[in-house]
N, C-alpha and C positions, 0 to 999 in steps of 0.2 A: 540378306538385304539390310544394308546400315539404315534405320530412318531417320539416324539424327545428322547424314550426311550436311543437308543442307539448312541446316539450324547452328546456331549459337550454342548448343545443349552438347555437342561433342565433346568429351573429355579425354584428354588425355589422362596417362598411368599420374602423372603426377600429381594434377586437379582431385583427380579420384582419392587417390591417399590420402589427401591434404583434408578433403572434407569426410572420409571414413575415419580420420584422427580423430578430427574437430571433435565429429559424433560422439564417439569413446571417449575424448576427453571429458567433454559435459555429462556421460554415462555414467563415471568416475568420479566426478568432481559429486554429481547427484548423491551416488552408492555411498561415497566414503567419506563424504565431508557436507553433508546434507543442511547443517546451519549454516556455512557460509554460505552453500547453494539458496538458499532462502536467504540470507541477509542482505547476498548481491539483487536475486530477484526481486524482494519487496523494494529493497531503493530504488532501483530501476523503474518498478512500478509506477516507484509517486513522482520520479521525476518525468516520467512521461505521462502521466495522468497532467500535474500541473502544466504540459507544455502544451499537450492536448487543447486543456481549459485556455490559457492563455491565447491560444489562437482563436480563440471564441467569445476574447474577452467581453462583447458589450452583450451576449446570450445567457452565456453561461456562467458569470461569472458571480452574478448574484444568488446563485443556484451554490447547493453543498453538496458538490460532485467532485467529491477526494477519497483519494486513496488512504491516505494518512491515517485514520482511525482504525482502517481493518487493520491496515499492518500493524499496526501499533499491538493491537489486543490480537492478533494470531500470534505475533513473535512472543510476546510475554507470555500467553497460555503454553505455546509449543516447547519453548529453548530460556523460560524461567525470567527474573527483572530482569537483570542486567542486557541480554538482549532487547529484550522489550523497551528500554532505555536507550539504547542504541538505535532503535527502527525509529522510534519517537521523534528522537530528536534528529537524526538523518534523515526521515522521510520528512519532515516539517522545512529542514532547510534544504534540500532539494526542491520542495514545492514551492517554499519562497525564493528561491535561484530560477528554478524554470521559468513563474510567473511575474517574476519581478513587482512582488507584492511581500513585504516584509515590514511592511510598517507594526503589524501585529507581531513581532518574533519575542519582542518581551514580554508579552502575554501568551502566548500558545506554547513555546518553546518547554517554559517548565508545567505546564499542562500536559502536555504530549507523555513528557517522562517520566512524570507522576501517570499518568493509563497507565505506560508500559510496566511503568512498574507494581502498581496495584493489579493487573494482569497476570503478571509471572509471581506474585506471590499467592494468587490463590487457585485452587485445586478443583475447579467445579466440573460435576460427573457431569453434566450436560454443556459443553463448549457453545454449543448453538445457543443454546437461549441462554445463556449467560455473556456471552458475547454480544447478541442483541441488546440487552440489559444494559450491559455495560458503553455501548453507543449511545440508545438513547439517555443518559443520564452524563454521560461527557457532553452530548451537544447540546442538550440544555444549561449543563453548568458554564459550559462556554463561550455560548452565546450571553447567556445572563452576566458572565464578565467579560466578554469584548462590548457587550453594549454598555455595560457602565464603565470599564477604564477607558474604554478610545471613543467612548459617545458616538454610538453604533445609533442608527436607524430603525425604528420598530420594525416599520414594514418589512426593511429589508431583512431585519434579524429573522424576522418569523419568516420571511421564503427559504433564506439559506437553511434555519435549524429545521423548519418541515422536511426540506428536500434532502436535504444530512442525513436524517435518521433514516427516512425511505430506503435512499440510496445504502448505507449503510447494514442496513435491515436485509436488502437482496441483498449483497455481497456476501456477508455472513452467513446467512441462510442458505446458497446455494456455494458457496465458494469453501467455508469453513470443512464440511465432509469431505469435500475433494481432497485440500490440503493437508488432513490431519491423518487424510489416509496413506496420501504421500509421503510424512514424514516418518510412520508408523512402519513403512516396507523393508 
């Protein structure tokens, strides 16, 4: 008895191939080429994080719910600066494309690549709490300079960096072991 007769779910030999490829390809791409596999995913990440946000812009937008800082300090702990330079500064302009919020790009931009790259040049035998560390003291330096180059708002500076580091804080802490175990296989 077929039960996918009368559904949408029938596949023919061809469909089937096509998505058993698929599978294997990203199996492959995972196995044997594991930095770009995280390069492509962390981008993808922030620019769906910032597209997310953006559609929520009058909620969420004074809130510091971005992607941008994990990836930033996973790429440069994981695959050294120069990556970490590269998620930086590609997940920052991604997230100012998605949100069409870039008025900050002169200031975040070489912030971003500086993490990345003070990430991937040091070695700490605990990724988690140094990855925490290293959030909360980017979003405080950051904030304390978007507030004085682009004459930021207290209030709002102090909701965005509270909610930064939080957010920031879980991501790290529960995301960091997954991923380093990932890349470690």
């Amino acid at each position: 008895m077929n039960i996918f007769r009368n559904t949408n779910l029938n596949l023919d030999r061809r469909s089937l191939f096509i998505i058993i490829f698929g599978l294997i390809s990203i199996l492959i791409l995972f196995m044997f080429f594991r930095v770009a596999f995280f390069v492509i995913f962390l981008v993808l990440l922030n620019l769906a994080g910032g597209f997310v946000v953006s559609r929520q812009r009058m909620v969420l937008n004074m809130f510091g719910f971005e992607f941008v800082t994990f990836s930033t300090i996973f790429a440069g702990f994981a695959f050294g600066p120069v990556i970490g330079v590269i998620i930086g500064v590609l997940g920052r302009l991604c997230e100012a494309v998605s949100m069409k919020h870039n008025f900050s790009l002169a200031v975040t931009l070489p912030m971003y690549a500086g993490l990345g790259f003070l990430a991937g040049i040091i070695h700490p035998s605990n990724v988690v709490a140094a990855g925490i560390m290293m959030a909360i003291a980017f979003s405080i330096i950051g904030s304390a300079m978007t507030f004085v180059l682009l004459q930021g708002r207290p209030f709002t500076m102090a909701v965005f960096t509270t909610t930064q580091i939080i957010f920031n804080f879980l991501l790290i802490s529960y995301l960091f072991p997954i991923f380093f175990t990932l890349v470690k296989i």
